[in-house]
mmCIF file of the N, C-alpha and C atoms, coordinates in Angstrom:
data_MODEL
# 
_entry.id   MODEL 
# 
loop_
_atom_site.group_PDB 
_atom_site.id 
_atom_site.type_symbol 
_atom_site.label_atom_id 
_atom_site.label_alt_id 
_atom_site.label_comp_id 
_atom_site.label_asym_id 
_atom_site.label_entity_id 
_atom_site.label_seq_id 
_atom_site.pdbx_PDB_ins_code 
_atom_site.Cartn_x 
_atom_site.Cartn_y 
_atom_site.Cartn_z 
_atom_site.occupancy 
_atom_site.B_iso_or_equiv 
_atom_site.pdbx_formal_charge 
_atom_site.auth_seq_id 
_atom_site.auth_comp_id 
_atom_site.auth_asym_id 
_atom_site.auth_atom_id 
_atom_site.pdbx_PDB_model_num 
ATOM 1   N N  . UNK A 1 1  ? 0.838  -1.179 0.000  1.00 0.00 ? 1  UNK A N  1 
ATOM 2   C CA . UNK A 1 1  ? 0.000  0.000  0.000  1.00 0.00 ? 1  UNK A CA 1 
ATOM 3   C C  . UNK A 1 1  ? 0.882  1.240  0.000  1.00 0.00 ? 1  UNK A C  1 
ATOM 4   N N  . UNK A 1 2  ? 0.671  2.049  -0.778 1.00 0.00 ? 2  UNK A N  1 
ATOM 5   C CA . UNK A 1 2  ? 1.578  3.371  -0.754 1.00 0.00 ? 2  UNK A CA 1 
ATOM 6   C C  . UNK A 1 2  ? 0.928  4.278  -0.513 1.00 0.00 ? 2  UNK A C  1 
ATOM 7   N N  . UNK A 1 3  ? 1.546  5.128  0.471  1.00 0.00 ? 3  UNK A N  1 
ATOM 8   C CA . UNK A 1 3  ? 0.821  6.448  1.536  1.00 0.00 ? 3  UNK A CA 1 
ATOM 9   C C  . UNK A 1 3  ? 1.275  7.954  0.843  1.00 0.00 ? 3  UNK A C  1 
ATOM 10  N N  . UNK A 1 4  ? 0.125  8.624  0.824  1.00 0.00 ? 4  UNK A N  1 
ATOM 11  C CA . UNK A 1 4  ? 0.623  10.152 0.102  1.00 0.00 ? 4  UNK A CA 1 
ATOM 12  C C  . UNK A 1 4  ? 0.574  10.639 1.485  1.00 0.00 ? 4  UNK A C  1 
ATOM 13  N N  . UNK A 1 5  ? 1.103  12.110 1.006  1.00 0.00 ? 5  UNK A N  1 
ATOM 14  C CA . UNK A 1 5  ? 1.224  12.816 1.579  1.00 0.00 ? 5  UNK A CA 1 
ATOM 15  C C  . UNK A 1 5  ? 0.076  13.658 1.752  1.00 0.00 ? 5  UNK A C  1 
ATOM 16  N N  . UNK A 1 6  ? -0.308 14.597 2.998  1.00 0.00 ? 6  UNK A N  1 
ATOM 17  C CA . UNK A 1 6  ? -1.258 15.510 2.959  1.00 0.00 ? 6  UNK A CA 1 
ATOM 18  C C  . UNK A 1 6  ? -0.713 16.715 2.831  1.00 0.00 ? 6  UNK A C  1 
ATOM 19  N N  . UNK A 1 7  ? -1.567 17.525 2.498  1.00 0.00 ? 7  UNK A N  1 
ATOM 20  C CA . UNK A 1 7  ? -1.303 19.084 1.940  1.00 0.00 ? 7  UNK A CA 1 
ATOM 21  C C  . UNK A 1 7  ? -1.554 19.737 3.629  1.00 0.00 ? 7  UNK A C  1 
ATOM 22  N N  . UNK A 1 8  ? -0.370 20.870 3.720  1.00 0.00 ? 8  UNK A N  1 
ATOM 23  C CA . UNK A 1 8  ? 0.073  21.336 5.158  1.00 0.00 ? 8  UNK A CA 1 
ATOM 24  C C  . UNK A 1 8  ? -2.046 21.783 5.870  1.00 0.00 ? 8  UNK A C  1 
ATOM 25  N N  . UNK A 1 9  ? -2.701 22.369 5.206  1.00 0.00 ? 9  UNK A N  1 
ATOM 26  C CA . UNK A 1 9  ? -3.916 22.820 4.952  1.00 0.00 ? 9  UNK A CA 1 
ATOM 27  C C  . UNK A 1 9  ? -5.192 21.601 5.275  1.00 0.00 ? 9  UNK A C  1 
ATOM 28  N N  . UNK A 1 10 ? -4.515 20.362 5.184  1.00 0.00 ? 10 UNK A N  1 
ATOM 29  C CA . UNK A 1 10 ? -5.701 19.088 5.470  1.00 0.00 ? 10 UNK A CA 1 
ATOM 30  C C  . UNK A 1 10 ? -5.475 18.785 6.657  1.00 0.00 ? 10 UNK A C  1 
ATOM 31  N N  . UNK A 1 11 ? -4.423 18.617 7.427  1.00 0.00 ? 11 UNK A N  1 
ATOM 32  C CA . UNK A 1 11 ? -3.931 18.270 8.582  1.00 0.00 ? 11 UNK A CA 1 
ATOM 33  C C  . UNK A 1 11 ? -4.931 18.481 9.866  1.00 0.00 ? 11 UNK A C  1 
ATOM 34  N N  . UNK A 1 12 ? -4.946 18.039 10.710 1.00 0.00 ? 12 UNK A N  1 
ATOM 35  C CA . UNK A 1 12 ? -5.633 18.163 12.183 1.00 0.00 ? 12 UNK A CA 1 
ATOM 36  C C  . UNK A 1 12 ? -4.576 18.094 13.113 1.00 0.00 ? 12 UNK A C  1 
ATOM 37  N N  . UNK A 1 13 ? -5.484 18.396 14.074 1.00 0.00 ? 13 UNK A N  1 
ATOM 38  C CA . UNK A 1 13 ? -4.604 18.646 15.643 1.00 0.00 ? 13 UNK A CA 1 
ATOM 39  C C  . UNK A 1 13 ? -4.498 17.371 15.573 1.00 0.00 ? 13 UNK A C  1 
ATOM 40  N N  . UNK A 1 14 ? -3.072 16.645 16.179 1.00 0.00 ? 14 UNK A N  1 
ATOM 41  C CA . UNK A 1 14 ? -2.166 17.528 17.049 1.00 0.00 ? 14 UNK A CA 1 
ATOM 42  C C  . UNK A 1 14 ? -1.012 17.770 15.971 1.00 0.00 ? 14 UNK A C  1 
ATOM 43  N N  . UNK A 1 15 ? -1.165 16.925 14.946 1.00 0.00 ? 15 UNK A N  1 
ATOM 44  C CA . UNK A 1 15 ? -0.023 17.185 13.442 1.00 0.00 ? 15 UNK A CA 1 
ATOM 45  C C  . UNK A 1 15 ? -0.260 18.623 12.883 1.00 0.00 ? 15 UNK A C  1 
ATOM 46  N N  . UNK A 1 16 ? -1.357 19.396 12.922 1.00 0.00 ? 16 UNK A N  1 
ATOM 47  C CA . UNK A 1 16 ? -1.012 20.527 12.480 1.00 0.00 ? 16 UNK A CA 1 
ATOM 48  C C  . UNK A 1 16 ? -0.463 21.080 12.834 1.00 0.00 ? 16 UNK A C  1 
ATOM 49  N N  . UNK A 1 17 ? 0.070  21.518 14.157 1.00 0.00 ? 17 UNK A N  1 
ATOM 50  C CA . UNK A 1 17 ? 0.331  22.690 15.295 1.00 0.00 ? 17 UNK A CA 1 
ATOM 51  C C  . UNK A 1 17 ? 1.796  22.617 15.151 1.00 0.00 ? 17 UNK A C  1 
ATOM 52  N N  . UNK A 1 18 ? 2.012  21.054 15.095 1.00 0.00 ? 18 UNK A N  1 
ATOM 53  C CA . UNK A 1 18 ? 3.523  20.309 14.521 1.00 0.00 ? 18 UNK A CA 1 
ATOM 54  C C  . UNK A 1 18 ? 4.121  21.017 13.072 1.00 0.00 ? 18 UNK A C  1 
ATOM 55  N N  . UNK A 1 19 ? 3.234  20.276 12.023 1.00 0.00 ? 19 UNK A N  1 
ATOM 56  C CA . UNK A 1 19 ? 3.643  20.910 10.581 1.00 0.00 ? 19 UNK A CA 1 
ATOM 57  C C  . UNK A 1 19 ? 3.698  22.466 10.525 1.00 0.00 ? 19 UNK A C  1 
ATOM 58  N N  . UNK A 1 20 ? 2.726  23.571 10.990 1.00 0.00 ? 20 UNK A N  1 
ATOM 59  C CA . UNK A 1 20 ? 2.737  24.844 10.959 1.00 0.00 ? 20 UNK A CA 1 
ATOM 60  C C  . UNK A 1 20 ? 4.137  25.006 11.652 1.00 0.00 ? 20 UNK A C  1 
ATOM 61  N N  . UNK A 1 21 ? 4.775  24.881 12.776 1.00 0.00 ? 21 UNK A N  1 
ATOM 62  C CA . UNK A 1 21 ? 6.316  25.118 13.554 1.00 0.00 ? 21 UNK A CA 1 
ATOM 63  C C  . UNK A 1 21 ? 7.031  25.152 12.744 1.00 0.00 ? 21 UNK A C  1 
ATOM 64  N N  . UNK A 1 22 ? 7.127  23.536 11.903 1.00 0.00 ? 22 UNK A N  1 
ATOM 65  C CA . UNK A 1 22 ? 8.418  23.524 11.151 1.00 0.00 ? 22 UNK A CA 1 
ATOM 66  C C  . UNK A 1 22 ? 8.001  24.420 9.815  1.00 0.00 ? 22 UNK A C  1 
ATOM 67  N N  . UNK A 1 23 ? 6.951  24.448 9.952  1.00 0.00 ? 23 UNK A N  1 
ATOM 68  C CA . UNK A 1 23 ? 7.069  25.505 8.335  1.00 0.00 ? 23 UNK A CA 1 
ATOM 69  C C  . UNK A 1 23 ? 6.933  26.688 8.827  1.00 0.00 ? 23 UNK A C  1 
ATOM 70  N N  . UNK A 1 24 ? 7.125  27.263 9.572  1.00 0.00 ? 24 UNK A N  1 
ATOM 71  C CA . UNK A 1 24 ? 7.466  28.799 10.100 1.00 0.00 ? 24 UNK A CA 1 
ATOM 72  C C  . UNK A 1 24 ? 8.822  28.386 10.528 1.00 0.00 ? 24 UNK A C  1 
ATOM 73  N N  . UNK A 1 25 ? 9.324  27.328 10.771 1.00 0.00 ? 25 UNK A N  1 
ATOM 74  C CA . UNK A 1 25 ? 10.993 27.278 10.936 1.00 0.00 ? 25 UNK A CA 1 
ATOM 75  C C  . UNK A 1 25 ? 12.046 27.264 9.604  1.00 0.00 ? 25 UNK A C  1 
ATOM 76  N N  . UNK A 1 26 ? 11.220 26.662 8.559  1.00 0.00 ? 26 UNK A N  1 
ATOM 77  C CA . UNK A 1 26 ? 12.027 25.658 7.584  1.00 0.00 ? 26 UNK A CA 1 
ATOM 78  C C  . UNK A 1 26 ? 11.928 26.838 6.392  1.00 0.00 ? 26 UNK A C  1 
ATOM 79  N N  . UNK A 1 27 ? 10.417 27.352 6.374  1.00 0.00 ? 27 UNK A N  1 
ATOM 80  C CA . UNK A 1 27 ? 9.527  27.831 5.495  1.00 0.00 ? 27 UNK A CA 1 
ATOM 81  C C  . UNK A 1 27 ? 8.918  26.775 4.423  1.00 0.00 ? 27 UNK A C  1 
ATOM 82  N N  . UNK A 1 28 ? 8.863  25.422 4.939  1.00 0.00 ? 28 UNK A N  1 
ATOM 83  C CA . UNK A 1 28 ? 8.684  24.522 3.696  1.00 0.00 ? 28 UNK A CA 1 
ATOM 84  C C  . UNK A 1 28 ? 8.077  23.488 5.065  1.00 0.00 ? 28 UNK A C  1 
ATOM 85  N N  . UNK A 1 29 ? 7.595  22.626 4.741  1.00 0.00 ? 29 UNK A N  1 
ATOM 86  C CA . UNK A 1 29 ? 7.146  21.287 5.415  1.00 0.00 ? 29 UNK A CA 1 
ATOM 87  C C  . UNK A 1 29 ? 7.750  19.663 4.438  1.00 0.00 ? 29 UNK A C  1 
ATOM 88  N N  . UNK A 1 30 ? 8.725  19.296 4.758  1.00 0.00 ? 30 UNK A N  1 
ATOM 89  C CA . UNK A 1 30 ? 9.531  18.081 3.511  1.00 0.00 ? 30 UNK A CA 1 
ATOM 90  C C  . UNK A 1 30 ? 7.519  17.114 3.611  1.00 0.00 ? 30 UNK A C  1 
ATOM 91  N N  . UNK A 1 31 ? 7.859  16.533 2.741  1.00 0.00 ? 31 UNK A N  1 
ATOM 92  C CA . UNK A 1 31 ? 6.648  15.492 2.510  1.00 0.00 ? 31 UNK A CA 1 
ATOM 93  C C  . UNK A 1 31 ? 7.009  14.460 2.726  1.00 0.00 ? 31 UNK A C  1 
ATOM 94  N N  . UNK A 1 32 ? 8.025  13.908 3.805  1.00 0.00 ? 32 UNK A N  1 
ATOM 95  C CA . UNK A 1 32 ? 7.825  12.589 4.576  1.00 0.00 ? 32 UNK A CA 1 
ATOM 96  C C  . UNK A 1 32 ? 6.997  13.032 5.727  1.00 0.00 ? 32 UNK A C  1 
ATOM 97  N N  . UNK A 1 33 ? 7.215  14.252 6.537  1.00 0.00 ? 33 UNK A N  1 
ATOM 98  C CA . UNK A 1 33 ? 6.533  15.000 7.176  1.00 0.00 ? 33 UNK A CA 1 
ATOM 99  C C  . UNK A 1 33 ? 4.749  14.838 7.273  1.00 0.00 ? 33 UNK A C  1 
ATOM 100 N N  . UNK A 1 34 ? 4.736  15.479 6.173  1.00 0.00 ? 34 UNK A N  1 
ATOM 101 C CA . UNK A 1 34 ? 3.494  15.413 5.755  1.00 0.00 ? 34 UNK A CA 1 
ATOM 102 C C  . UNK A 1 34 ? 2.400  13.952 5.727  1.00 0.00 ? 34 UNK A C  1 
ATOM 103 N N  . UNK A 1 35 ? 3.604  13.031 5.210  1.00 0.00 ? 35 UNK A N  1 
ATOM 104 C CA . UNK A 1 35 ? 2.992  11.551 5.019  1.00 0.00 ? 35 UNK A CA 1 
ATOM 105 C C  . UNK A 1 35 ? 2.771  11.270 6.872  1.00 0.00 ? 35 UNK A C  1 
ATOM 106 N N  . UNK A 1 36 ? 3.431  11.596 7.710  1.00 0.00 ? 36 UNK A N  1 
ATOM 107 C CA . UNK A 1 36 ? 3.954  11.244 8.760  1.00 0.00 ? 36 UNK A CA 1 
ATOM 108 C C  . UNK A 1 36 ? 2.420  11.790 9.881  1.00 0.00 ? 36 UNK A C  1 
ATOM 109 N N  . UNK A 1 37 ? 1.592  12.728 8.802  1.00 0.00 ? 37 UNK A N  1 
ATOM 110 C CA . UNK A 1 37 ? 1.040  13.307 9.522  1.00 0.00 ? 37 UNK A CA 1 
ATOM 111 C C  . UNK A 1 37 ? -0.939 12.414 9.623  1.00 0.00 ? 37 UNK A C  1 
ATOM 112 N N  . UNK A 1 38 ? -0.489 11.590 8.680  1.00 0.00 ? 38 UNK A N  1 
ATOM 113 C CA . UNK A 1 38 ? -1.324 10.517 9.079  1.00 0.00 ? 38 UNK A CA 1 
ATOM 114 C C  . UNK A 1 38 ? -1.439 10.036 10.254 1.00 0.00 ? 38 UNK A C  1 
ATOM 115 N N  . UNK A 1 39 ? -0.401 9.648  10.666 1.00 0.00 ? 39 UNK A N  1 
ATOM 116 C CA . UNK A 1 39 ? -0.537 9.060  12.157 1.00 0.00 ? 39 UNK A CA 1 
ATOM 117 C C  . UNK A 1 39 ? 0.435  9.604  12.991 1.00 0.00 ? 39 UNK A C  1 
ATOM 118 N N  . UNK A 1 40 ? -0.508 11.123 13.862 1.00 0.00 ? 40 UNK A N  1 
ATOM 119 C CA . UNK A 1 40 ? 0.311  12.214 14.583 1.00 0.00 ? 40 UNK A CA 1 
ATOM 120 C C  . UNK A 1 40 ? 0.885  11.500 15.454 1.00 0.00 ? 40 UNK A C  1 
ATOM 121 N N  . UNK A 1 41 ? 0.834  10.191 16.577 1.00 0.00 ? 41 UNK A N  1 
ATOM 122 C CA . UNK A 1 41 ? 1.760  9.550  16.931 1.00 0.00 ? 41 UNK A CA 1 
ATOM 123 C C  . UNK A 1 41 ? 3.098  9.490  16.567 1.00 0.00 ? 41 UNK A C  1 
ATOM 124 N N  . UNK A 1 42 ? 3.081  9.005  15.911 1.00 0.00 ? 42 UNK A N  1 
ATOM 125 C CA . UNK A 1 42 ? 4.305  8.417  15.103 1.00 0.00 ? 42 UNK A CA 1 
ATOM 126 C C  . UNK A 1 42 ? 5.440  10.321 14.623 1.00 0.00 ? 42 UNK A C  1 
ATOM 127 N N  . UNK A 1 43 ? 4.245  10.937 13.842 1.00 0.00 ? 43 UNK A N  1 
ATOM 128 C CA . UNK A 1 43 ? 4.993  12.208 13.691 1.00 0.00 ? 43 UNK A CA 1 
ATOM 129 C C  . UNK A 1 43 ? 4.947  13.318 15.057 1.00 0.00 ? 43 UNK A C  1 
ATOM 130 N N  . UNK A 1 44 ? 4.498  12.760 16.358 1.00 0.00 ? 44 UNK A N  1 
ATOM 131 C CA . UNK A 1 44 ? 5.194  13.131 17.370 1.00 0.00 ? 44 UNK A CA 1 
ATOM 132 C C  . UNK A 1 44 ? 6.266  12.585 18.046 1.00 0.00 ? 44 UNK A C  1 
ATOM 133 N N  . UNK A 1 45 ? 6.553  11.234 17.745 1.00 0.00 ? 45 UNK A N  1 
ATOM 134 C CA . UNK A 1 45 ? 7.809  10.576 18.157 1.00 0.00 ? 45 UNK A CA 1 
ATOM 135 C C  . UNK A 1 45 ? 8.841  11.143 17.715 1.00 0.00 ? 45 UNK A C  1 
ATOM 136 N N  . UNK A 1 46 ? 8.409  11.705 16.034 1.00 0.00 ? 46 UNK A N  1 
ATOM 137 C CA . UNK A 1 46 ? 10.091 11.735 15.475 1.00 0.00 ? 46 UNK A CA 1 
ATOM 138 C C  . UNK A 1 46 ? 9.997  13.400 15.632 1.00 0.00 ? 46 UNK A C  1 
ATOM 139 N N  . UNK A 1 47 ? 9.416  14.163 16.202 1.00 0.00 ? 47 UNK A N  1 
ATOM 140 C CA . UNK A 1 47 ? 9.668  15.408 16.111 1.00 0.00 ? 47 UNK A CA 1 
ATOM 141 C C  . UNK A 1 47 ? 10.590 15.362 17.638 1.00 0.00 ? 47 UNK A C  1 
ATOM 142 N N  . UNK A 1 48 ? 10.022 14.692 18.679 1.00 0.00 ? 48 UNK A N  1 
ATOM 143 C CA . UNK A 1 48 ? 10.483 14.506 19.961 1.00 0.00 ? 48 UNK A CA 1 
ATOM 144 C C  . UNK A 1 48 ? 11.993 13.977 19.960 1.00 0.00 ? 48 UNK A C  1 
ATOM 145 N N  . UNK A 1 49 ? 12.160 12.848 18.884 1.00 0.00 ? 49 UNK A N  1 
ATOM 146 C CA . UNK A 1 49 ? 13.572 12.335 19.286 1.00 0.00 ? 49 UNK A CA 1 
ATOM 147 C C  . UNK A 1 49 ? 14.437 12.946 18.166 1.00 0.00 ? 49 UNK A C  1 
ATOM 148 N N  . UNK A 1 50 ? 13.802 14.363 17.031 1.00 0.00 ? 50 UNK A N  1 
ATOM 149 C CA . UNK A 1 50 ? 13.986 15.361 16.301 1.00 0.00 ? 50 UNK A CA 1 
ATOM 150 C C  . UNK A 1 50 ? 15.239 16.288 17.712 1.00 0.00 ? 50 UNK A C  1 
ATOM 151 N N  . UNK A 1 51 ? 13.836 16.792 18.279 1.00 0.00 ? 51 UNK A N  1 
ATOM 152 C CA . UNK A 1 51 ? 14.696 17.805 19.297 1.00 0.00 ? 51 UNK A CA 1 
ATOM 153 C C  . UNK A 1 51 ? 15.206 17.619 20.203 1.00 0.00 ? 51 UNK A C  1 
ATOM 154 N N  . UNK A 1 52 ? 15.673 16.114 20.418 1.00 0.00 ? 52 UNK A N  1 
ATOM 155 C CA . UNK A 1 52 ? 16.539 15.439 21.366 1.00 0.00 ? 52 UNK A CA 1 
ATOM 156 C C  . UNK A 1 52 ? 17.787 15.390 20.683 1.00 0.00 ? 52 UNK A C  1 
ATOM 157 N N  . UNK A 1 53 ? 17.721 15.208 19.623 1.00 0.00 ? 53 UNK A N  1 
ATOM 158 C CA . UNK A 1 53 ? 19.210 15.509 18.671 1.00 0.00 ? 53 UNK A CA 1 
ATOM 159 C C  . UNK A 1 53 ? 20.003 16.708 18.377 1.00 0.00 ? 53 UNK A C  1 
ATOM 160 N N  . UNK A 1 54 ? 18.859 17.451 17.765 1.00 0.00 ? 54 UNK A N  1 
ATOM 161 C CA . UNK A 1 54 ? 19.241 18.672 16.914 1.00 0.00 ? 54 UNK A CA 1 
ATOM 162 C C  . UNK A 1 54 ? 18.701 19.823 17.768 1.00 0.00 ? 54 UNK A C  1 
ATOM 163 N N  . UNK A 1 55 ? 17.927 19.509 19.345 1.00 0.00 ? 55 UNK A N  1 
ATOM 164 C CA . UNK A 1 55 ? 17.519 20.890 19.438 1.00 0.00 ? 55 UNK A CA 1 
ATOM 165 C C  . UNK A 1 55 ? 18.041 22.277 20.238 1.00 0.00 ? 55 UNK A C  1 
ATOM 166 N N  . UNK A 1 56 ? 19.708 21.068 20.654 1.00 0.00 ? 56 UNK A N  1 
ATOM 167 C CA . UNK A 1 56 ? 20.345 22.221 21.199 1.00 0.00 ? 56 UNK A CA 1 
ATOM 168 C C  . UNK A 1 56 ? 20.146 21.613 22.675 1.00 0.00 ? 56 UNK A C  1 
ATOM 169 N N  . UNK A 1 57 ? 19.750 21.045 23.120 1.00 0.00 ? 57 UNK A N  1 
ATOM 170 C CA . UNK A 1 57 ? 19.302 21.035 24.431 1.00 0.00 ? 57 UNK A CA 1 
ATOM 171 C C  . UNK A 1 57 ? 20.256 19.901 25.269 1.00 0.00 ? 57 UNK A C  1 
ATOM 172 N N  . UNK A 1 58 ? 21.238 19.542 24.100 1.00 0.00 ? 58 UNK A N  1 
ATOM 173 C CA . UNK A 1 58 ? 22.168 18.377 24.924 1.00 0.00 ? 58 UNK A CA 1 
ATOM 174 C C  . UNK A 1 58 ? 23.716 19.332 25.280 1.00 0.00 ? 58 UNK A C  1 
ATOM 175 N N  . UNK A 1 59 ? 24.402 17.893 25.792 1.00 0.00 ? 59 UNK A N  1 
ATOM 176 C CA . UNK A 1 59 ? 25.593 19.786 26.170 1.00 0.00 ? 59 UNK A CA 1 
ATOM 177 C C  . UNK A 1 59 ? 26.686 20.137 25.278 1.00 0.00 ? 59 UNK A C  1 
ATOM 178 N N  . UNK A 1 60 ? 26.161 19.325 23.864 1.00 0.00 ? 60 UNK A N  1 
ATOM 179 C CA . UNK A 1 60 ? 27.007 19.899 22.875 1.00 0.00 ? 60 UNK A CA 1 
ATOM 180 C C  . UNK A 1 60 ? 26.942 21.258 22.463 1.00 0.00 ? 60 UNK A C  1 
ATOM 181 N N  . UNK A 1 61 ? 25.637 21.503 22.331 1.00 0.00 ? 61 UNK A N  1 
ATOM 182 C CA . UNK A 1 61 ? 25.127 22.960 22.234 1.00 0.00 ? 61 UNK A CA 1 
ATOM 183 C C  . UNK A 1 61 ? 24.870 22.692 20.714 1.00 0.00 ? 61 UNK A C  1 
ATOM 184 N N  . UNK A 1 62 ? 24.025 23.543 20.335 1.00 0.00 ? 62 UNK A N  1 
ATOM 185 C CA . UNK A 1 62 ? 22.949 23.547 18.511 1.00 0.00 ? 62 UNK A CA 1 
ATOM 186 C C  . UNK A 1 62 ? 24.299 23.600 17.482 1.00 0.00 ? 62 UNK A C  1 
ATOM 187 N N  . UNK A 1 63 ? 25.134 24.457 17.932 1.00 0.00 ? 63 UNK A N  1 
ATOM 188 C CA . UNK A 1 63 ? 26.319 24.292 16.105 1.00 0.00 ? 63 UNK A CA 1 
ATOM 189 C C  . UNK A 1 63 ? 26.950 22.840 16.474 1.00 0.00 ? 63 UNK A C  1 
ATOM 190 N N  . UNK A 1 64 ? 27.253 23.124 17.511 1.00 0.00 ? 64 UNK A N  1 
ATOM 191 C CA . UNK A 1 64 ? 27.892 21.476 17.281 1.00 0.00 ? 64 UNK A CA 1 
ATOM 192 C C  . UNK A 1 64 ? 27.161 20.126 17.142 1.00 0.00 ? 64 UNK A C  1 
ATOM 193 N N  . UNK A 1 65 ? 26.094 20.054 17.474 1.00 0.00 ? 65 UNK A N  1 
ATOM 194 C CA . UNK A 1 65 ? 24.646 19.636 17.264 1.00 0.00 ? 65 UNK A CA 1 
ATOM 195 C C  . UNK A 1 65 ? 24.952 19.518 15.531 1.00 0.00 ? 65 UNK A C  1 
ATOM 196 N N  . UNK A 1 66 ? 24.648 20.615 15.080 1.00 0.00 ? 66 UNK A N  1 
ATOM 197 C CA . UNK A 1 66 ? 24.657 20.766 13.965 1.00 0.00 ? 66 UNK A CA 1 
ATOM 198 C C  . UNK A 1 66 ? 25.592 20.354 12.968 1.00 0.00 ? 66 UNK A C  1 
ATOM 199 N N  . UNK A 1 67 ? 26.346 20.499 13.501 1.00 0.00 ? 67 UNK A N  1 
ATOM 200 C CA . UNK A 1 67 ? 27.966 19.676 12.392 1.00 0.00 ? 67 UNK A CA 1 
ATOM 201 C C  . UNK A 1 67 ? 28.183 18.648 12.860 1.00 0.00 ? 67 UNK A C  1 
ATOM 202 N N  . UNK A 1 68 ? 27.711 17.768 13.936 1.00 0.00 ? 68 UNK A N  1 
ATOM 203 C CA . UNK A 1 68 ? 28.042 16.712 14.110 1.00 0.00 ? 68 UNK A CA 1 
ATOM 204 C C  . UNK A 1 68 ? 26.983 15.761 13.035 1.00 0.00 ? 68 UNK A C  1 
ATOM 205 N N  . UNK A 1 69 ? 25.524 16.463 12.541 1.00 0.00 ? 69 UNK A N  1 
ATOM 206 C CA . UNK A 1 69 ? 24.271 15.760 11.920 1.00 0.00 ? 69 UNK A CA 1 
ATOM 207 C C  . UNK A 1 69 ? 24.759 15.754 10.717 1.00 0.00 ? 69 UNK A C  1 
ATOM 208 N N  . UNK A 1 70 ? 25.330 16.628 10.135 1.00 0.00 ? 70 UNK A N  1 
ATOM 209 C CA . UNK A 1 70 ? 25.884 17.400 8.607  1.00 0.00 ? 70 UNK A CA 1 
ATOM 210 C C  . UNK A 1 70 ? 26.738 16.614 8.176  1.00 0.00 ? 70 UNK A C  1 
ATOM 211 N N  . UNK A 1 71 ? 27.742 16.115 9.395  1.00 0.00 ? 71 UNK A N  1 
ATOM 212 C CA . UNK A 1 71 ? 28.934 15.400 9.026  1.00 0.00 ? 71 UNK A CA 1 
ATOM 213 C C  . UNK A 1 71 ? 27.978 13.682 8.882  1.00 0.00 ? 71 UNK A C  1 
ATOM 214 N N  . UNK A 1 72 ? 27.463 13.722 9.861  1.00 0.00 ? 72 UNK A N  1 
ATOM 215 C CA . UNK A 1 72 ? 26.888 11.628 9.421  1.00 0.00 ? 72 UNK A CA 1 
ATOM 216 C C  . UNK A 1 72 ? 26.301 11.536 8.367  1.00 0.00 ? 72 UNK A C  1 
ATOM 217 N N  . UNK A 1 73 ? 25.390 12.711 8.242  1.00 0.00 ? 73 UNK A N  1 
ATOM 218 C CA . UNK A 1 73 ? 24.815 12.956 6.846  1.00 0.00 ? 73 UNK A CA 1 
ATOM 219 C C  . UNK A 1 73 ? 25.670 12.589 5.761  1.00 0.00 ? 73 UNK A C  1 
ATOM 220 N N  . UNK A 1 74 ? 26.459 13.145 5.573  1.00 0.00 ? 74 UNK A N  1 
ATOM 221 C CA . UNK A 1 74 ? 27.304 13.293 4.445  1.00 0.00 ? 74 UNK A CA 1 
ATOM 222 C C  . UNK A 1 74 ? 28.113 11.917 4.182  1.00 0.00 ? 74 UNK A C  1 
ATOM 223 N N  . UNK A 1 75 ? 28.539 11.179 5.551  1.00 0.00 ? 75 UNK A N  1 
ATOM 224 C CA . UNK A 1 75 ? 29.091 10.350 5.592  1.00 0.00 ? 75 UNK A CA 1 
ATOM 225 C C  . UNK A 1 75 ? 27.835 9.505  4.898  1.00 0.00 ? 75 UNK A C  1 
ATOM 226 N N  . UNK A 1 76 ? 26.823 9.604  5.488  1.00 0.00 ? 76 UNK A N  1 
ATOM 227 C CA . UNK A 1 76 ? 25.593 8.157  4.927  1.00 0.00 ? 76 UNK A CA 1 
ATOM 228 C C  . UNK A 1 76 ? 24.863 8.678  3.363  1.00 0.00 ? 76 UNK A C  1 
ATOM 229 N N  . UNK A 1 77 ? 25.447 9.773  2.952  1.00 0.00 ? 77 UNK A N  1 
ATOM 230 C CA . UNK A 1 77 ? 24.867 9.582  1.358  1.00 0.00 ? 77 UNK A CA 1 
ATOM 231 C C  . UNK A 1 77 ? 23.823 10.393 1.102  1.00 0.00 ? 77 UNK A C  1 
ATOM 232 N N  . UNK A 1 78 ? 23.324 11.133 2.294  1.00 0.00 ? 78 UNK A N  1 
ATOM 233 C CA . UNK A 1 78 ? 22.135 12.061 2.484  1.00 0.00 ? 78 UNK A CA 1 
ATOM 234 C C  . UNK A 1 78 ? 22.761 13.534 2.338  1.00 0.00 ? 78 UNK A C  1 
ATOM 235 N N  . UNK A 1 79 ? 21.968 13.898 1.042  1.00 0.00 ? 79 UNK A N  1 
ATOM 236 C CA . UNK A 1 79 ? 22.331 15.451 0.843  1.00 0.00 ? 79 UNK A CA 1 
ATOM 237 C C  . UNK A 1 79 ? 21.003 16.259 0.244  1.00 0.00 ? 79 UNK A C  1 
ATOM 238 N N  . UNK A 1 80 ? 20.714 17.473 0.076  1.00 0.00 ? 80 UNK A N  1 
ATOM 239 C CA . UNK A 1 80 ? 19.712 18.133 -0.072 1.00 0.00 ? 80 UNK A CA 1 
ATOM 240 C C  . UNK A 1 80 ? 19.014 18.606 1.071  1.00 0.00 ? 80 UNK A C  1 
# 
């Protein structure tokens, strides 16, 4: 079975409140996101273990946060 994505505009609580953040953060919402927003569970897990990584809040601090994600990235083939 293959899952689309919803348009930022179809969404319900509690995935909207979610998708609107990152698209006032990003200015864009990616469309795994979106797919994700089928089952706000699931796209509250990964926003949660999102800002357990990247949100600054560990004691690397957000740039280093940040170049440490950039660098695995790059290492695993993920760019864009």
């Amino acid at each position: 079975m293959w899952m689309s994505s919803l348009r930022l505009g179809d969404t319900e609580e509690p995935a909207k409140s979610i998708l609107e953040k990152i698209n006032e953060q990003r200015g864009a919402v990616p469309k795994l996101l979106l797919t994700m927003a089928r089952r706000p569970d699931v796209l509250n897990g990964r926003q949660t273990m999102n800002m357990a990584v990247h949100g600054g809040n560990s004691t690397l601090g957000k740039r280093r946060e940040e170049l440490i994600s950039y660098y695995i990235a790059t290492i695993g083939g993920c760019y864009g």
